[in-house]
C-alpha positions as a Python dict, from the first residue, in 0.01 Angstrom:
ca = {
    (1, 'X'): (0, 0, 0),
    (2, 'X'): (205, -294, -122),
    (3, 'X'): (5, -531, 85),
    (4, 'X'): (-344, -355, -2),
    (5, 'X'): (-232, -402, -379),
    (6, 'X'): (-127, -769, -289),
    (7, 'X'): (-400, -912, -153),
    (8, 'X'): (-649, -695, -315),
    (9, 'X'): (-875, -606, 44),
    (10, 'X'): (-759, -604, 343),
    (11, 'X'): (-850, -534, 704),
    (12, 'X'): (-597, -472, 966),
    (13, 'X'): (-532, -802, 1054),
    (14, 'X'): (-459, -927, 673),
    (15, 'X'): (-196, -660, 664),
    (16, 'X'): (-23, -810, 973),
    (17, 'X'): (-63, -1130, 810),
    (18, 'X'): (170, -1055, 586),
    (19, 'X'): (468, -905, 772),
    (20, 'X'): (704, -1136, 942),
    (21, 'X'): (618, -1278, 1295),
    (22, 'X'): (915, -1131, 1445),
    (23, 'X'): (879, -799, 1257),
    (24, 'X'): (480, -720, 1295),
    (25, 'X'): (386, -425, 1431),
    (26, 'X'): (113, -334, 1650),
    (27, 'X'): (-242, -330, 1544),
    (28, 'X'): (-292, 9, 1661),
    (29, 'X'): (8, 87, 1414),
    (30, 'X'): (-97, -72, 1103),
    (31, 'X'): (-437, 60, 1200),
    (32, 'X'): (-277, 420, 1234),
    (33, 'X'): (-118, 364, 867),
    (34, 'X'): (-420, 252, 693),
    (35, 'X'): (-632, 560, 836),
    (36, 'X'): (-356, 782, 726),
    (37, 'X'): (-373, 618, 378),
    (38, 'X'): (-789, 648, 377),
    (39, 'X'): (-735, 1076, 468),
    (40, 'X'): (-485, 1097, 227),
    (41, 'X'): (-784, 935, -46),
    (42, 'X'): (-549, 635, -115),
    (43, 'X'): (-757, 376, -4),
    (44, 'X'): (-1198, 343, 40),
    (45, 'X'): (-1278, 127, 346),
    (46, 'X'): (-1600, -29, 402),
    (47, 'X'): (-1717, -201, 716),
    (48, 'X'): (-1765, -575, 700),
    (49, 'X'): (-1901, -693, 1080),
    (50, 'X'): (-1708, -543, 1327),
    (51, 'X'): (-1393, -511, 1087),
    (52, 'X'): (-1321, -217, 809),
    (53, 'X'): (-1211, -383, 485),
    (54, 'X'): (-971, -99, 294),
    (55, 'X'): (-925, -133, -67),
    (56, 'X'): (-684, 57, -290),
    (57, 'X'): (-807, 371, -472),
    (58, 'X'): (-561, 323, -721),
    (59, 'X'): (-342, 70, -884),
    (60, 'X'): (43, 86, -840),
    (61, 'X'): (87, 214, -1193),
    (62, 'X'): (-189, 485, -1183),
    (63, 'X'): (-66, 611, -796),
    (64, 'X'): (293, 626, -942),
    (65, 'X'): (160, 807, -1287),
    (66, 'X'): (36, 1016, -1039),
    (67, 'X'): (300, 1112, -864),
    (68, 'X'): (543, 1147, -1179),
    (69, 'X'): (285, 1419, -1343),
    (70, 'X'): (258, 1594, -1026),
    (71, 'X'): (719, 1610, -958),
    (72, 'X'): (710, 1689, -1311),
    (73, 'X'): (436, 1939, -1332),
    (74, 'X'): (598, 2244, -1191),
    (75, 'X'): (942, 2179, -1392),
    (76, 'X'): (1069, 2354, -1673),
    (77, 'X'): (999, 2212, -1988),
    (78, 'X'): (1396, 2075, -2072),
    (79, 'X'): (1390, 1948, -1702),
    (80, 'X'): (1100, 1776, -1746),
    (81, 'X'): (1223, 1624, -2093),
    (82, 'X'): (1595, 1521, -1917),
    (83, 'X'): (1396, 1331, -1630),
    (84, 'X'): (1155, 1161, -1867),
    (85, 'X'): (1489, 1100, -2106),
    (86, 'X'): (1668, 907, -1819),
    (87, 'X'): (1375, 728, -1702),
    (88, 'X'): (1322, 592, -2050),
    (89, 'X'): (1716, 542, -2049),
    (90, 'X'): (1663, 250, -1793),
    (91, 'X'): (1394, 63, -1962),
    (92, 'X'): (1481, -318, -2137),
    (93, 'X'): (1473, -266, -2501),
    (94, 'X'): (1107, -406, -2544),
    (95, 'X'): (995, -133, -2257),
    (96, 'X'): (1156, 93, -2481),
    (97, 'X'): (947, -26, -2787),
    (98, 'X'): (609, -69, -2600),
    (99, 'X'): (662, 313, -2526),
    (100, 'X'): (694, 368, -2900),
    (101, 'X'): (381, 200, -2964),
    (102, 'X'): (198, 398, -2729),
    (103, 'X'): (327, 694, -2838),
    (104, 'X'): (254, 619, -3188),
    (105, 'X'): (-117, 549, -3050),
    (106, 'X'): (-143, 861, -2888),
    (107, 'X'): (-3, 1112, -3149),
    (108, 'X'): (-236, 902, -3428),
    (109, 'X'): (-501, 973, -3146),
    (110, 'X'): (-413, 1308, -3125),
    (111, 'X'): (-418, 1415, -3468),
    (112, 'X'): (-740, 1232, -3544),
    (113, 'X'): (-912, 1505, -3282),
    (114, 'X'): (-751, 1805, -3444),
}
């Protein structure tokens, strides 16, 4: 995914591009990966020529927004609030007050639509 979300497209080869010559793995490998990604729905690929071209479904942000709803979905609600707690707990001081802002936004949001 990192190289999908670094280059933007990619085909098979672009991805072994980027990994180091002593360290790049097969074509039938990364080839392997990137279907895996496509049946899981994180990428769309699209045939250019004789080459697929895979592009990320998501963003890094959304796919890990994702991922944090669906962990935190089945938790109780005071497990939920610790994780989110110590999460925030790790953020630089203006993370912490670009969160504020947003939550400001959202509850102004959200009491405009009651």
């Amino acid at each position: 995914m990192a190289a999908i979300w670094k280059l933007g497209e990619a085909t098979v080869d672009d991805v072994r591009e980027l990994q180091r010559p002593g360290q790049r793995s097969a074509y039938n490998t990364v080839q392997t990966v990137m279907n895996r990604l496509l049946d899981r729905g994180l990428l769309t690929r699209q045939r250019r020529g004789k080459a697929f071209v895979y592009r990320a479904r998501y963003d890094e942000s959304q796919l890990i927004a994702m991922a944090m709803r669906e962990q935190l979905a089945g938790a109780a609600p005071d497990t939920r609030r610790a994780a989110l707690l110590s999460l925030v707990g790790e953020l630089a001081p203006d993370e912490v007050d670009e969160l504020a802002r947003q939550a400001n936004r959202i509850r102004r949001a959200r009491g405009k639509a009651d």
